[in-house]
C-alpha positions in Angstrom: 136.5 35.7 103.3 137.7 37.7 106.0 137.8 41.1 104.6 134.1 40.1 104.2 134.0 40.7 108.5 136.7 43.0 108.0 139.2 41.4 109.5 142.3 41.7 107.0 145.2 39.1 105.9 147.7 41.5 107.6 146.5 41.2 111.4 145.6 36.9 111.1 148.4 35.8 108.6 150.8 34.5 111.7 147.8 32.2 112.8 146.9 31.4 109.3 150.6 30.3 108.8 151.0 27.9 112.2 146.7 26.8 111.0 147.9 25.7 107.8 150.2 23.1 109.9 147.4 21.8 111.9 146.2 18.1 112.1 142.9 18.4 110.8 142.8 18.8 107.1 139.9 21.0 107.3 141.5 24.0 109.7 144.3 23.5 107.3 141.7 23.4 104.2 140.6 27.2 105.8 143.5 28.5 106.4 145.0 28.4 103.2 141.7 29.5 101.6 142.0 32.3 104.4 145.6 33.1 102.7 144.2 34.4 99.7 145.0 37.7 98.9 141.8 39.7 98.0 143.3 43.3 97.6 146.8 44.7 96.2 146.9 46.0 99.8 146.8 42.5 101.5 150.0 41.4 99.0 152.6 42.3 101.5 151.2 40.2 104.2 150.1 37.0 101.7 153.5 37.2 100.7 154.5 36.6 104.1 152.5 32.9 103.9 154.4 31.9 100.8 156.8 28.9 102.6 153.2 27.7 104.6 151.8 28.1 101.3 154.3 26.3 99.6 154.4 23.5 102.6 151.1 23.4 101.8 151.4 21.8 98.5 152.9 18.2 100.1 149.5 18.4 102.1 148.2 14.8 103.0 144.7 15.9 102.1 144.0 16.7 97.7 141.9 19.9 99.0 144.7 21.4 100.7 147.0 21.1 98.3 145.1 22.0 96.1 143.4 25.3 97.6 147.2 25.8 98.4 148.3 25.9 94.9 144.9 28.1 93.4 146.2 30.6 96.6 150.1 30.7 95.6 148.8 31.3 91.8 146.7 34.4 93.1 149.5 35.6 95.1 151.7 35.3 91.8 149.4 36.9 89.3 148.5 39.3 91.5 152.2 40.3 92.4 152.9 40.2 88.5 150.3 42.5 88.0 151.7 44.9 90.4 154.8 45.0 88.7 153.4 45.6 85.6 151.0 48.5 86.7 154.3 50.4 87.9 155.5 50.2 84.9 153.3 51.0 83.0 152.7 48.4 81.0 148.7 47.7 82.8 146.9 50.4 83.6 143.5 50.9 85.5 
């Protein structure tokens, strides 16, 4: 999504984060789509939209929790996977 105009989570996650509280369920539907980490680079700064993320799941609308819960599980497994490439245990 946005590294696709190369913009990058880092610079937009402090919008994302107050976007995912927004009335419309769509801008919040975007947002949280928007939170999902694409690189191991943009980890640090998804990390940073965990709680929105996780506010996200009590979401009024079934999409945005939903698309909240697919974003924290990509931001988990890509964490895990992380850890487990320093140490050793996946390489590339």
């Amino acid at each position: 999504a946005l590294s696709r105009i190369g913009l990058t989570v880092k610079g937009v996650v402090p919008g994302l984060t107050i976007a995912v509280k927004d009335k419309a369920a769509h801008i919040r539907l975007a947002a949280v789509n928007a939170l999902r980490p694409w690189t191991s680079d943009e980890m640090t700064a998804a990390l940073k939209a965990t709680p929105a993320l996780t506010s996200a799941l009590d979401d009024s609308d079934p999409e945005v929790s939903n698309a909240a819960v697919h974003a924290l599980i990509q931001i988990g497994s890509q964490e895990e996977n992380q850890k487990a490439m320093a140490t050793g245990v996946i390489t590339m």
